[in-house]
TORVOMAR-712728 format. One record per atom (N, C-alpha, C): x, y, z; residue in one letter. Coordinates in steps of 0.2 Angstrom, whole numbers, padded with zeros to 4 digits, always signed. Each point is the difference from the previous one (the first is absolute). Layout:
BEGIN
XYZA ...
// end
This chain:
BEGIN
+0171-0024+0583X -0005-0002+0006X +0001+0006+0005X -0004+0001+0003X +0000+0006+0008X +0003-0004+0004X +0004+0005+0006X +0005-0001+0003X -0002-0006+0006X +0003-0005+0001X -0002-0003+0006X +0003-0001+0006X -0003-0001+0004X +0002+0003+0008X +0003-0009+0003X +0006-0001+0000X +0001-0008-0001X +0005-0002+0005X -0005-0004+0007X +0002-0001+0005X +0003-0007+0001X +0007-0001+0002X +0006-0005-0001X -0001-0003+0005X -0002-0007+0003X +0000-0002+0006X +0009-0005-0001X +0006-0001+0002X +0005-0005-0001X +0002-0002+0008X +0002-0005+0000X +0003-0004+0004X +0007+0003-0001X +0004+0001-0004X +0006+0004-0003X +0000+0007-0003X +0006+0003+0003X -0001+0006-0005X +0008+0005+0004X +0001+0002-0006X +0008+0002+0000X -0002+0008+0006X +0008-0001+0008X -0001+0005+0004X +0001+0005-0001X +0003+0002-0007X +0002+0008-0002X +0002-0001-0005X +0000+0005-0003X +0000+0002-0008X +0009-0004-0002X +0003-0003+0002X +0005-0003-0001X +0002-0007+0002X -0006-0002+0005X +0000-0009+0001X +0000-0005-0006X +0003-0004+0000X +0000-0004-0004X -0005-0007+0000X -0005+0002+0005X -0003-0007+0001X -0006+0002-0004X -0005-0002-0002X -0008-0002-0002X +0001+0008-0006X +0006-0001-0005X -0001+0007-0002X -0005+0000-0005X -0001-0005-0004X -0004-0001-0005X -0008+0003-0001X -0002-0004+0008X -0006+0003+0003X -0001+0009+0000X +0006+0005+0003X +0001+0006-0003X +0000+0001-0009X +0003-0002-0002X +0003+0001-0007X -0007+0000-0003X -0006-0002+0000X -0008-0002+0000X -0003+0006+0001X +0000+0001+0006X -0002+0005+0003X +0000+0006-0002X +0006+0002-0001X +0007+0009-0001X -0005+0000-0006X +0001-0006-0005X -0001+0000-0009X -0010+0002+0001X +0000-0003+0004X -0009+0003-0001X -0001+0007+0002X +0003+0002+0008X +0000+0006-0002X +0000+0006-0005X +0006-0001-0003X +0003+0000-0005X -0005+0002-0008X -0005-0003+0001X -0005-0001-0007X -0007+0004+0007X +0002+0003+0006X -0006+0004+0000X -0006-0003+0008X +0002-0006+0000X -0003-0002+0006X +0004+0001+0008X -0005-0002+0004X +0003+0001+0006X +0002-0004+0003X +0004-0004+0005X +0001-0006+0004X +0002+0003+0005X -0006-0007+0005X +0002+0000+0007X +0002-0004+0002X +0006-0005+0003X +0001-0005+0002X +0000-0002+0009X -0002-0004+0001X -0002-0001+0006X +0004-0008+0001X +0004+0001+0006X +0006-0006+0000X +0003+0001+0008X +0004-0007+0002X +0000+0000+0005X +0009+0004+0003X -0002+0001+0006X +0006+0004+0000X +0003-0001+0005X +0008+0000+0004X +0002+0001+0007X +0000+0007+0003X +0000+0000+0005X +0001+0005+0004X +0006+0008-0003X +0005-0002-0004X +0006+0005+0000X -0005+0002-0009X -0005-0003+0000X -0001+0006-0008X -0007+0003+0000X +0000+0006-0004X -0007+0004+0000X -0005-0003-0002X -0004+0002+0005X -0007-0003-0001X -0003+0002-0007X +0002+0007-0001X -0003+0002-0007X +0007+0005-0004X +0001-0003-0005X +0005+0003-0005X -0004+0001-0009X +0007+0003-0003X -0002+0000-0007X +0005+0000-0004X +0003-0003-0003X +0005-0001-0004X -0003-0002-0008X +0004+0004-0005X -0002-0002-0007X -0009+0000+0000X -0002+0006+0003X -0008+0000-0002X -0003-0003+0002X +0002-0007+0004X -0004-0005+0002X -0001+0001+0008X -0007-0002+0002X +0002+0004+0008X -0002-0009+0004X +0004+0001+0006X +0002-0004+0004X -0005-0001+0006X -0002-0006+0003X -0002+0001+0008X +0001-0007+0001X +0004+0001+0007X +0001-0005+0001X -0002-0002+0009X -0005-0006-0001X -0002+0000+0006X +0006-0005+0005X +0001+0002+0008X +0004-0005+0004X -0001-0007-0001X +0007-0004-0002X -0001-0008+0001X +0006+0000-0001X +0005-0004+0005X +0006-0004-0001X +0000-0006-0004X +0002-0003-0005X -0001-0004-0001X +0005-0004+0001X +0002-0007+0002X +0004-0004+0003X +0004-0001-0005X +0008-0003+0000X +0006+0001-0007X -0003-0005-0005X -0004-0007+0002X +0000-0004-0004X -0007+0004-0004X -0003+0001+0001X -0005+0004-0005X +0001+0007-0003X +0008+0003+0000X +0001+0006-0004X +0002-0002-0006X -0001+0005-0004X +0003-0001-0007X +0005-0004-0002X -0003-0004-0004X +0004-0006-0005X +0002-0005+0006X -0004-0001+0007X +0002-0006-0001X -0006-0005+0004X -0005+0003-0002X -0008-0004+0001X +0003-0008-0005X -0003-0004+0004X +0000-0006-0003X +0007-0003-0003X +0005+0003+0002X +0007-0002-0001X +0003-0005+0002X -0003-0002+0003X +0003-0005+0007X -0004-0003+0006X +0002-0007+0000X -0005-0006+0004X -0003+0006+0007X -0004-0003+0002X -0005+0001+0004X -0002-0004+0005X +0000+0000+0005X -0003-0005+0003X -0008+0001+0005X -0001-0005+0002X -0010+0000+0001X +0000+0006+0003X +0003+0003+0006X +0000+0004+0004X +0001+0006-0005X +0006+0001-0004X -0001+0006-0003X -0003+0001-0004X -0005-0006-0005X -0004+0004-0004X -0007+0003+0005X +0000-0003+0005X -0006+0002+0004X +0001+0007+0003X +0008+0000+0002X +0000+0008-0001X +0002+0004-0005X +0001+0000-0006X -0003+0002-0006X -0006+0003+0000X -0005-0007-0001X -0008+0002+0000X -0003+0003+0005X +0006+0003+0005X -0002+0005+0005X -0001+0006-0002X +0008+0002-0002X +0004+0005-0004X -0005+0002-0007X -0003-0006-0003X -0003+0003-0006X -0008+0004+0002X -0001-0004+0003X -0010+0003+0003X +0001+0006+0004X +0007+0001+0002X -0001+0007+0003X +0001+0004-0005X +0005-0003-0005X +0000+0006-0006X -0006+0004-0005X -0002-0008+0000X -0008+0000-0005X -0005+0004+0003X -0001+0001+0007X -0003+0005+0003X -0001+0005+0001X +0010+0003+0003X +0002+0007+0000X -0003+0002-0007X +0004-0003-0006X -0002+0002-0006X -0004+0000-0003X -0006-0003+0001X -0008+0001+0000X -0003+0007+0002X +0002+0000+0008X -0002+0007+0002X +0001+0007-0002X +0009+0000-0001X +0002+0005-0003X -0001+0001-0007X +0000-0005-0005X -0003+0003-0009X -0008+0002+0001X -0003-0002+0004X -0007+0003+0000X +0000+0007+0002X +0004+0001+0007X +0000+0007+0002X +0002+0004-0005X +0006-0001-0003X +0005+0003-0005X -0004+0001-0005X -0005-0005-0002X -0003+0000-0006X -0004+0005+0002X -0007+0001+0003X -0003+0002+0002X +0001+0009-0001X +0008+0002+0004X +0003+0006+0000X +0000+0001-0006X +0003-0004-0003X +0004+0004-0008X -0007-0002-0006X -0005-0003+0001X -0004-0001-0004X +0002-0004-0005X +0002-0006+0002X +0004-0004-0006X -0006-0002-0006X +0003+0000-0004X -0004-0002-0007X +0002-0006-0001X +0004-0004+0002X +0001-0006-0003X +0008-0003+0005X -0003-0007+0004X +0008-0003+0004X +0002-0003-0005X +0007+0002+0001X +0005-0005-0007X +0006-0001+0006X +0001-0010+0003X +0004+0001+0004X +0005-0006-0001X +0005-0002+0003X +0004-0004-0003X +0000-0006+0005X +0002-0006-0004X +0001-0007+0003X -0006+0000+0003X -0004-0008-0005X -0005-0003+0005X +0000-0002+0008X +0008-0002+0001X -0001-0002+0005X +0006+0004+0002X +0000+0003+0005X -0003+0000+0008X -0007+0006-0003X +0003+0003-0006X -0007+0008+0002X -0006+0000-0004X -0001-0007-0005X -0008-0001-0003X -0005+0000+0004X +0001-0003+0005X -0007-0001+0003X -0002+0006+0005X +0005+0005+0002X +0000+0007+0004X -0003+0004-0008X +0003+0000-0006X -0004+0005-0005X -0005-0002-0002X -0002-0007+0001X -0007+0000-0005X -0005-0001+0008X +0001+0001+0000X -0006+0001+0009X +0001+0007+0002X +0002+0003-0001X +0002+0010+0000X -0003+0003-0004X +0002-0005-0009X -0006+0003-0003X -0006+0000-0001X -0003-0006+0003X -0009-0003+0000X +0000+0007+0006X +0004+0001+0003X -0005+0003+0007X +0000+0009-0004X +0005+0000-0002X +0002+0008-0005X -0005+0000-0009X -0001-0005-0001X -0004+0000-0005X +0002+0002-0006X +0007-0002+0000X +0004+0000-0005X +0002-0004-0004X +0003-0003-0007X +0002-0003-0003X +0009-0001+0004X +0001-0007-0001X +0007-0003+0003X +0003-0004-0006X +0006+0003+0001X +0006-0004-0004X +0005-0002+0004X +0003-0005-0003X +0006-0003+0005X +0005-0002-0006X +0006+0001+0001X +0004+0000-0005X +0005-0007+0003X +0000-0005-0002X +0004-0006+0001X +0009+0000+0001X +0005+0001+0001X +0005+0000-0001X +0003-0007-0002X -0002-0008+0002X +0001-0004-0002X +0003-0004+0007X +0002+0003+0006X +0000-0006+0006X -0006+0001+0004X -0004+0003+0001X -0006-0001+0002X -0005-0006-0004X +0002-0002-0006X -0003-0005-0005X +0003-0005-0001X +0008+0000+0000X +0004-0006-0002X +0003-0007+0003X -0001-0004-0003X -0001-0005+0002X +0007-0004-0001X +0004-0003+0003X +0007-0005-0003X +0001-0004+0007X -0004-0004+0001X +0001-0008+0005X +0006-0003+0001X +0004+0002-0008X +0007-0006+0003X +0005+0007+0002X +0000+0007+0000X +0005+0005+0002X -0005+0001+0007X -0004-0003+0004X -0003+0001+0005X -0003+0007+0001X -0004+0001-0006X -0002+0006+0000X -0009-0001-0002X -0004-0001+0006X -0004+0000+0001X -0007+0003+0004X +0004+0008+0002X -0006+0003+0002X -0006-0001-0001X -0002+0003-0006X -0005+0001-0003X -0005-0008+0002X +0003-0004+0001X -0004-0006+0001X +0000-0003+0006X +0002+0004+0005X -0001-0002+0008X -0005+0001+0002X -0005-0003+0004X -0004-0004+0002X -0006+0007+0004X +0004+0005+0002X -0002+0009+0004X +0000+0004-0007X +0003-0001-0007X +0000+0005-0005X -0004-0002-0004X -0001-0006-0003X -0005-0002-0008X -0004+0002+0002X -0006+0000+0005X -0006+0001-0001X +0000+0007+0000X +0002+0005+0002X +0001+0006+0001X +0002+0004-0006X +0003-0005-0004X +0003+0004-0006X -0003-0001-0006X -0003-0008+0002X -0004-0001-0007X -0008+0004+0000X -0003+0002+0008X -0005+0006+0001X +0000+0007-0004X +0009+0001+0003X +0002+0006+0000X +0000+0002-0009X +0003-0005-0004X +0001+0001-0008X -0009+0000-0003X -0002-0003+0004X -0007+0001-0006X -0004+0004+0004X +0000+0003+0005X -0003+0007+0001X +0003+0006-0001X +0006+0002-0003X +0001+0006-0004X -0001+0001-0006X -0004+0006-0001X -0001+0002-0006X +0004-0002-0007X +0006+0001+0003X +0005-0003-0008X +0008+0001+0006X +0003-0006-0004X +0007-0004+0002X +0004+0002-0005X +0006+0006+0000X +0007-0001-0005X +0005-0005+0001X +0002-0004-0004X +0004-0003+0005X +0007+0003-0009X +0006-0001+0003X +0007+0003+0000X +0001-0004-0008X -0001-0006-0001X +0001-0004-0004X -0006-0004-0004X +0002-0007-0003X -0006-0003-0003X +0003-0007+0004X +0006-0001+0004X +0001-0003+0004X -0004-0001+0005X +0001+0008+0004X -0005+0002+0006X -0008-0001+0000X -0002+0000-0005X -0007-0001-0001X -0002-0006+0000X +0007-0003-0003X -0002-0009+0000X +0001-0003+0008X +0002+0002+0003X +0001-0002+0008X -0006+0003+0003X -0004+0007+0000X -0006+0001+0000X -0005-0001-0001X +0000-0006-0006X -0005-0004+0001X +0000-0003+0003X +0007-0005+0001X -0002-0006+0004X -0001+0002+0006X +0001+0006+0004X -0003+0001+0007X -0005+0003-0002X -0005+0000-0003X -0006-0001-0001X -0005+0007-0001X +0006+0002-0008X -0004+0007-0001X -0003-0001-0006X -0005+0005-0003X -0003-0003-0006X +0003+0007-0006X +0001-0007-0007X +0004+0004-0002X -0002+0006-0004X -0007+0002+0000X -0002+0008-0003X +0001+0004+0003X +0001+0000+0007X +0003+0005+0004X +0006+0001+0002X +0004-0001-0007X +0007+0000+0002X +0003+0004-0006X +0004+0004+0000X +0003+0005-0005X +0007-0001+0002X +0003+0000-0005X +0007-0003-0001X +0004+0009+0000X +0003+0002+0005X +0002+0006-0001X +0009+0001+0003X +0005-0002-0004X +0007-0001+0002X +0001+0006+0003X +0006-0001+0004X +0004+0006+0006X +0002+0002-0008X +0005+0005+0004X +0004+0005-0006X +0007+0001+0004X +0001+0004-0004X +0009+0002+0005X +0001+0006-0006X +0003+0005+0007X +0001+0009-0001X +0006+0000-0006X -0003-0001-0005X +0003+0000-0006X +0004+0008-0002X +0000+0004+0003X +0003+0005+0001X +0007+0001+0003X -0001-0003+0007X +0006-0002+0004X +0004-0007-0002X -0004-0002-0003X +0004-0008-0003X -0001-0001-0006X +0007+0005-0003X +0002+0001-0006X +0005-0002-0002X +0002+0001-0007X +0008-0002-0001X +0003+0006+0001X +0007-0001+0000X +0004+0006+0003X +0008-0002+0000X +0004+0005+0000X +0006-0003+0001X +0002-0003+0004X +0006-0003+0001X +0002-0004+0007X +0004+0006+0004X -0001+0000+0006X +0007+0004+0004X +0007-0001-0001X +0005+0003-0001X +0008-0002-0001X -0001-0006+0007X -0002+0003+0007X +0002-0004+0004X -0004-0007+0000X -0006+0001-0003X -0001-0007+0000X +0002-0006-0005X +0000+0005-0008X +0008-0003+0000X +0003-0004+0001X +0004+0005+0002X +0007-0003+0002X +0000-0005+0008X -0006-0001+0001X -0002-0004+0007X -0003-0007-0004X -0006+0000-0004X -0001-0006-0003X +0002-0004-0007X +0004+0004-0002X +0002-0001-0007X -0007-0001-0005X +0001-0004-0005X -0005-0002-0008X -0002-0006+0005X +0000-0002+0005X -0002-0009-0002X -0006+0000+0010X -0001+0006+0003X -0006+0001+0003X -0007-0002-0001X -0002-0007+0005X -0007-0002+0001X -0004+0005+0006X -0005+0002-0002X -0002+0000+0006X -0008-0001+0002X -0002-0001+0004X -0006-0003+0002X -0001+0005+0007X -0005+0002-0001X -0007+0004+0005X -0006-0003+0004X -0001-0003+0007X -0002-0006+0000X -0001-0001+0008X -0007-0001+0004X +0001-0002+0007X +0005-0005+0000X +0002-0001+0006X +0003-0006+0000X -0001-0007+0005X -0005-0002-0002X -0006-0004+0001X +0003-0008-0003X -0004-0006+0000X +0002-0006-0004X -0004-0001-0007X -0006+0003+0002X -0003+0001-0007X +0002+0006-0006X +0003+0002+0003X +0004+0005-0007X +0006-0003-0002X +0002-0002+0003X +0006-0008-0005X +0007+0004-0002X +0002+0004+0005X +0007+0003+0000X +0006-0005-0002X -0002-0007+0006X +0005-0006-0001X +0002-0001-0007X -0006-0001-0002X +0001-0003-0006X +0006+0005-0008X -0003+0006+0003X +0004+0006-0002X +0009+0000-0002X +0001-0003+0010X +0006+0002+0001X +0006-0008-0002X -0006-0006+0001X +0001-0006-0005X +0003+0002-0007X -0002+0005-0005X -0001+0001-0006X +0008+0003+0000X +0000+0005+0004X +0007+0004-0001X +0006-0005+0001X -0001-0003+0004X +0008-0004+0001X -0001-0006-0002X -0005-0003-0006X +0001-0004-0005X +0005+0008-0006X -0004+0002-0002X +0004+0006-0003X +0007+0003+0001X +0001+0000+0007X +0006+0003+0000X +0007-0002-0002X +0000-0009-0001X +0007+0002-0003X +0000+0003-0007X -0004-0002-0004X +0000+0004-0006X +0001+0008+0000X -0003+0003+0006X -0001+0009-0001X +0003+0000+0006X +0005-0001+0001X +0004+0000+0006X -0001+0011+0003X -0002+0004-0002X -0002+0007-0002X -0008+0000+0005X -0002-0004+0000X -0008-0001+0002X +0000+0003+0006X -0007+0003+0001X -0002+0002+0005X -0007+0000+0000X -0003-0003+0008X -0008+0001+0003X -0001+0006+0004X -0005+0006-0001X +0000+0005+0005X -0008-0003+0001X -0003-0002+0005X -0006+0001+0004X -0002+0004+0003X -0007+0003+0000X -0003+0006+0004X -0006-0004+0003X -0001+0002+0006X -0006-0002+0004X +0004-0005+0004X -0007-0003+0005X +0001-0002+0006X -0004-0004+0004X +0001-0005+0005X -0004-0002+0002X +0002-0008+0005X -0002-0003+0002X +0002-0005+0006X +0004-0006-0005X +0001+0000-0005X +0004-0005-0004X +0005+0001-0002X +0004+0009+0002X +0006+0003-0001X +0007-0005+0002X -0003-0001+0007X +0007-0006+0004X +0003-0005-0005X -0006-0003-0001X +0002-0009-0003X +0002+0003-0009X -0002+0006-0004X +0002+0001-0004X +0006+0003-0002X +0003+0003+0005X +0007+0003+0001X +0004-0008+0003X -0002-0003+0004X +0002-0005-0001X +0002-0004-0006X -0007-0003-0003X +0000-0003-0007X +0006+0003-0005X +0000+0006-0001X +0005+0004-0002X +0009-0001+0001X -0001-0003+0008X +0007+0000+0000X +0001-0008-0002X -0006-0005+0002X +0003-0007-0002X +0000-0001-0006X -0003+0006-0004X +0001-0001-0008X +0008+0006+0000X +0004+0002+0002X +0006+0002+0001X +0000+0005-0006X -0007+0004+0000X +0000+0006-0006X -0005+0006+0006X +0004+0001+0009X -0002+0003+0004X +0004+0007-0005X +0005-0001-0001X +0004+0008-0003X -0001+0002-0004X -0005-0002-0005X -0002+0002-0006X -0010+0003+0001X +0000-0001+0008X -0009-0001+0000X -0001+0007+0005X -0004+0006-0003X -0001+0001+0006X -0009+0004+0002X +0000-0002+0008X -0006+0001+0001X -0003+0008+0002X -0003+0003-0003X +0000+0007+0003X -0005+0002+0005X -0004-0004+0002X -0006+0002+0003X -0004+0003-0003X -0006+0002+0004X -0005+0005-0004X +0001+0005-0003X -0002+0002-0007X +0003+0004-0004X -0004+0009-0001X +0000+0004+0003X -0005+0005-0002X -0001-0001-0008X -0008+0000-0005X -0002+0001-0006X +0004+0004-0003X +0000+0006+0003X +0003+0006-0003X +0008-0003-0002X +0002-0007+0003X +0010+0001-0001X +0000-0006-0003X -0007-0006-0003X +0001-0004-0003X +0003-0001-0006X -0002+0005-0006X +0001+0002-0005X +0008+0000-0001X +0003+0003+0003X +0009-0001-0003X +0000-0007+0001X -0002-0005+0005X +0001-0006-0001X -0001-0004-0006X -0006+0001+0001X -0003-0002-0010X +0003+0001-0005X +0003+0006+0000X +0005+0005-0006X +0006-0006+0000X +0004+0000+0007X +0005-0002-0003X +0001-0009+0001X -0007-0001+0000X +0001-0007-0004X -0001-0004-0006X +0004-0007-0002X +0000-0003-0005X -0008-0004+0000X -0001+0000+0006X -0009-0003-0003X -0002+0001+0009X -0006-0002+0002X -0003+0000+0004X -0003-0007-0002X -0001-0004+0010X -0003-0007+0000X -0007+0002+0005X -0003-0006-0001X -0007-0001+0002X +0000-0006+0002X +0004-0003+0006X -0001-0009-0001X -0005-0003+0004X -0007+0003+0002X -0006-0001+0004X -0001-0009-0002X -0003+0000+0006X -0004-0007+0001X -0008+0002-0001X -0003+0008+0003X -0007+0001-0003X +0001+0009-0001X -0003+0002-0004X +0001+0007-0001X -0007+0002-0003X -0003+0003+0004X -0007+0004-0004X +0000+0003-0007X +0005+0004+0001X +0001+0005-0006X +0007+0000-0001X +0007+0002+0005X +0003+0002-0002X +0004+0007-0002X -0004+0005+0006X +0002+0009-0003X +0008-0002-0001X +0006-0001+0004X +0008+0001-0003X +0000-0003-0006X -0005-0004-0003X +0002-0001-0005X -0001+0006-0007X -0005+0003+0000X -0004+0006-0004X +0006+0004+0001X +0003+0001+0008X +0004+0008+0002X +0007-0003-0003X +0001-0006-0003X +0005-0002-0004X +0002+0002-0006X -0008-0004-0003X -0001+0003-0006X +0000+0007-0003X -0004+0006+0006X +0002+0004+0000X +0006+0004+0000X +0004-0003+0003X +0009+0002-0002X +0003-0001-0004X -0004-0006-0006X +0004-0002-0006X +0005-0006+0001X -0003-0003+0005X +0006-0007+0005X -0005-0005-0005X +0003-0005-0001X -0001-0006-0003X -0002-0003+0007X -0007-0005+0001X -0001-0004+0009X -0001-0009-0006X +0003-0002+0008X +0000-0007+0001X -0007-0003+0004X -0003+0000-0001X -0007-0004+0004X -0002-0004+0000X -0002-0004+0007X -0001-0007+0000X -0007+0001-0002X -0003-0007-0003X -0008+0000-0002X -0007+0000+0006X +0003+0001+0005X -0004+0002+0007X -0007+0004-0002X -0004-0001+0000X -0006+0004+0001X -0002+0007-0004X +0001+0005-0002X -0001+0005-0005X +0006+0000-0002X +0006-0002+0000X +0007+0004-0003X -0001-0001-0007X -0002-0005-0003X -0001-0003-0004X -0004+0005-0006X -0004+0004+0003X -0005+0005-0004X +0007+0006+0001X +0002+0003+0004X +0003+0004+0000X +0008+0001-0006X +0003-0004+0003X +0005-0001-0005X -0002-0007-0006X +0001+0004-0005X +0001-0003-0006X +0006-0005-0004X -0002-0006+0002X +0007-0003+0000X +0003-0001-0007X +0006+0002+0000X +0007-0001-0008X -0003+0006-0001X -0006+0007+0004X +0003+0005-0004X +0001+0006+0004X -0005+0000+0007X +0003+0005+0004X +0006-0005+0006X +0000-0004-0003X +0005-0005+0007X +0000-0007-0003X -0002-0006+0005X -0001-0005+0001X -0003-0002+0006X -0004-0006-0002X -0005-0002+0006X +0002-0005-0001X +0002-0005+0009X +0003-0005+0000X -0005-0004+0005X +0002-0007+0001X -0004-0004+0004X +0001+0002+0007X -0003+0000+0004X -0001+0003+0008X +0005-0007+0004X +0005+0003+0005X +0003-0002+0004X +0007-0006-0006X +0002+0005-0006X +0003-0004-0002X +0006+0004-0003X +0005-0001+0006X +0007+0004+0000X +0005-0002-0009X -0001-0004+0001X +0004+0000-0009X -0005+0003-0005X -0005-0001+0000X -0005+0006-0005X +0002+0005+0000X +0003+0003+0008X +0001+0007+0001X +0006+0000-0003X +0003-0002+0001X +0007+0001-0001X -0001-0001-0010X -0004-0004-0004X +0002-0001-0006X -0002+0007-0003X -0008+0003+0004X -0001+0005-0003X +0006+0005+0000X +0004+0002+0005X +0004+0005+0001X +0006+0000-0004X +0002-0005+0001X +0004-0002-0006X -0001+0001-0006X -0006-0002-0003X -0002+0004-0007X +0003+0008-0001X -0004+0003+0006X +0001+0007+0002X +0006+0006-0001X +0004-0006+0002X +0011+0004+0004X +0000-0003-0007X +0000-0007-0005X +0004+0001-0003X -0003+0004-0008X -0006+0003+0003X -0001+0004-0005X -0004+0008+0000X +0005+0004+0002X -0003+0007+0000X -0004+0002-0004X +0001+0001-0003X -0005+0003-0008X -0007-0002+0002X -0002-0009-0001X -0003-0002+0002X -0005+0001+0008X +0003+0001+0004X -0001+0004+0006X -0002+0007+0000X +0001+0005-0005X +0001+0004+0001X -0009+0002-0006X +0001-0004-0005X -0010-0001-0003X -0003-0003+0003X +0002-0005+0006X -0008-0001+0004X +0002+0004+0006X +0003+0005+0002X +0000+0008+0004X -0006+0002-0002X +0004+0003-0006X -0005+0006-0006X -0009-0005+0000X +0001-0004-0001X -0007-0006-0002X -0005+0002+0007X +0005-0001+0007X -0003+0000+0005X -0004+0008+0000X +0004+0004+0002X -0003+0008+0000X -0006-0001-0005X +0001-0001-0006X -0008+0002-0003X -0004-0006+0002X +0001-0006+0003X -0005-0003+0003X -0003+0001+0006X +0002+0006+0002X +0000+0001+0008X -0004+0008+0001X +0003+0003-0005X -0005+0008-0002X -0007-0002-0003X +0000-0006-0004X -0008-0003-0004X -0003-0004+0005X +0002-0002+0005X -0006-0004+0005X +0002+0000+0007X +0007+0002+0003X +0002+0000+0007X +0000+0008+0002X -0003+0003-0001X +0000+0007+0003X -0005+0002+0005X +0002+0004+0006X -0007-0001+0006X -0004+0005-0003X +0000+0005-0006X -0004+0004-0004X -0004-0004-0003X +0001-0006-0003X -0006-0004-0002X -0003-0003+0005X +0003-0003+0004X -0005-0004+0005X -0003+0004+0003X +0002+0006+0001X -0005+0005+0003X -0007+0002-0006X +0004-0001-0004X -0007+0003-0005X -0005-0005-0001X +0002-0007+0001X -0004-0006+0000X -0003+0000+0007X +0001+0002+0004X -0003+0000+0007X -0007+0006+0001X +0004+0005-0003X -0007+0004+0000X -0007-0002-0006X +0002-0006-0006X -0003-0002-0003X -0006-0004+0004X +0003-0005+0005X -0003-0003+0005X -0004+0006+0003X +0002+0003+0003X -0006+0006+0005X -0007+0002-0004X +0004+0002-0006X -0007+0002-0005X -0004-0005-0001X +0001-0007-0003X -0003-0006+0000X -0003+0000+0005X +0001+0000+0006X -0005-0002+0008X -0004+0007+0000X +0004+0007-0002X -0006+0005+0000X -0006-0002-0004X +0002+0000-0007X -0007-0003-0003X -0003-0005+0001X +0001-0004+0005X -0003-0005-0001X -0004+0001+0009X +0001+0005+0002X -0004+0004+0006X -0007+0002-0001X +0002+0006-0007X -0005+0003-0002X -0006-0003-0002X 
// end
């Protein structure tokens, strides 16, 4: 197909070529470059970053807006709210939908976009499909799964507060075409009120180049021994860490050798490093914080499997950059994992929020390497056949052409 000019409106998007937040959205973008198109991204920004950059091909502008801590990355919708604060929320967001109405028109308009393809219906669906009526362009908006997901008793009910549904059930049926990450994600997009022929099923990937198998380091090693879990993971209530750390100190008198390394971070760290210690397996757990991508992989290497103990999970990328390294994962049945990991052959898919599951799969795991060591092997070629961002890219420009000819 001829090359297209393909303008990024997101509410998120990683501050430099080495951030670890909203990477995914990049890793999309790089890969389209990559086959020949251009990308302009137009996203909000504070004061300390450039208004216009370009890293990995993809070029950057970022117009002025501070955004307040409870609506930065990973932690929209995390936690109660009260009257007061959603009404300054639905301050916070109509200023957003505005600025970022204005500037993808302009932006558009400069770069001559062929086609907006922008992420998360909500906050930034209704700012891209009112950008491209006025731009006269075809609009895409790729789903990531909490802007659609729905879970009442985990108190996760954005999508269906009283200021978002009607806006989002507008915003899904006047775009061109909806991807959404899973077949999970598409089933929650319907129920907020999208229709299902405008929806293409197109899953994340993960840089199967850098999340490879590969040796372990002498010193990680000699640091974790054979019997290292590790999990990759905000640390939120809904990604189900607890339940994790449950699992291991059922486990530990048996593998007394055991070890939890966590990566990532987030306002649930306190009461987890707590839980940790009244589960009296604090010296066998440790929390790393945010991990640059580039240093994830020896983590993976030198573990005995990798967990997933989510309460909801759109898709699941650490699980693929798992698979990727040839780690056997533990996954709860939350929301896509279930399509990702392949249970009794790339891992095990356990019931959600259920610490003994986790611990029986694991235990399968330790006491069988060989075993662990063919659903590794098993994983990588599940993960190179359908978790690659080289295919999802190649399915996205699939979608472009589709909306070209059907311009013509």
């Amino acid at each position: 197909m001829r090359s297209q000019r393909v303008l990024c409106p997101t509410y998120w998007y990683p501050e430099n070529s080495t951030d670890i937040h909203a990477t995914y959205v990049h890793d999309i973008n790089r890969h389209l470059v990559e086959r020949g198109h251009r990308v302009r991204v137009v996203t909000p920004g504070h004061s300390g970053l450039a208004e216009r950059e370009e890293f990995d091909g993809v070029e950057i502008v970022r117009f002025p807006m501070n955004l307040p801590e409870d609506l930065t990355y990973g932690k929209v919708a995390q936690s109660k709210v009260s009257a007061w604060g959603k009404l300054s929320r639905l301050a916070v967001m109509a200023a957003y939908v505005r600025g970022q109405r204005a500037h993808a028109i302009r932006e558009g308009r400069d770069f001559a976009a062929t086609v907006i393809h922008g992420h998360w219906a909500i906050p930034t669906g209704p700012a891209i499909v009112s950008a491209a009526n006025r731009l006269k362009i075809p609009s895409v908006i790729t789903m990531h799964g909490g802007d659609v997901y729905v879970n009442e008793s985990q108190g996760y009910n954005f999508p269906t507060r009283w200021y978002v549904r009607p806006v989002l059930k507008h915003t899904l049926r006047a775009a061109n075409c909806l991807t959404a990450i899973s077949d999970d994600c598409r089933v929650h997009a319907l129920n907020a009120g999208a229709h299902d022929r405008d929806i293409r099923i197109i899953m994340n990937g993960a840089d199967l180049k850098r999340f490879c198998s590969g040796p372990t380091s002498a010193d990680d090693s000699e640091r974790y021994g054979d019997r290292m879990i590790f999990a990759c993971r905000q640390l939120f209530p809904r990604k189900g860490i607890r339940f994790l750390l449950h699992a291991i100190a059922e486990l530990r008198p048996d593998f007394p050798d055991i070890q939890v390394v966590i990566a990532g971070d987030g306002f649930e760290r306190n009461d987890l490093e707590k839980l940790a210690k009244d589960l009296e397996i604090d010296d066998c757990t440790e929390f790393l914080g945010w991990v640059p991508n580039a240093e994830l992989p020896r983590f993976y290497r030198a573990a005995a499997a990798s967990v997933i103990p989510s309460l909801e999970e759109g898709f699941g990328i650490p699980a693929a950059e798992a698979m990727g390294c040839e780690i056997p994962v533990v996954a709860s049945d939350a929301g896509g994992l279930p399509e990702v990991v392949e249970d009794g052959v790339t891992g095990y898919v356990v019931p959600k929020g259920d610490a003994e599951a986790i611990a029986a799969a694991l235990r399968k795991l330790l006491d069988d390497p060989d075993r662990a060591h063919e659903m590794g092997v098993a994983g990588r070629k599940r993960s190179l056949e359908r978790f690659s961002w080289e295919l999802t890219a190649e399915k996205i420009e699939a979608v472009y052409e589709s909306l070209e000819l059907q311009s013509e």
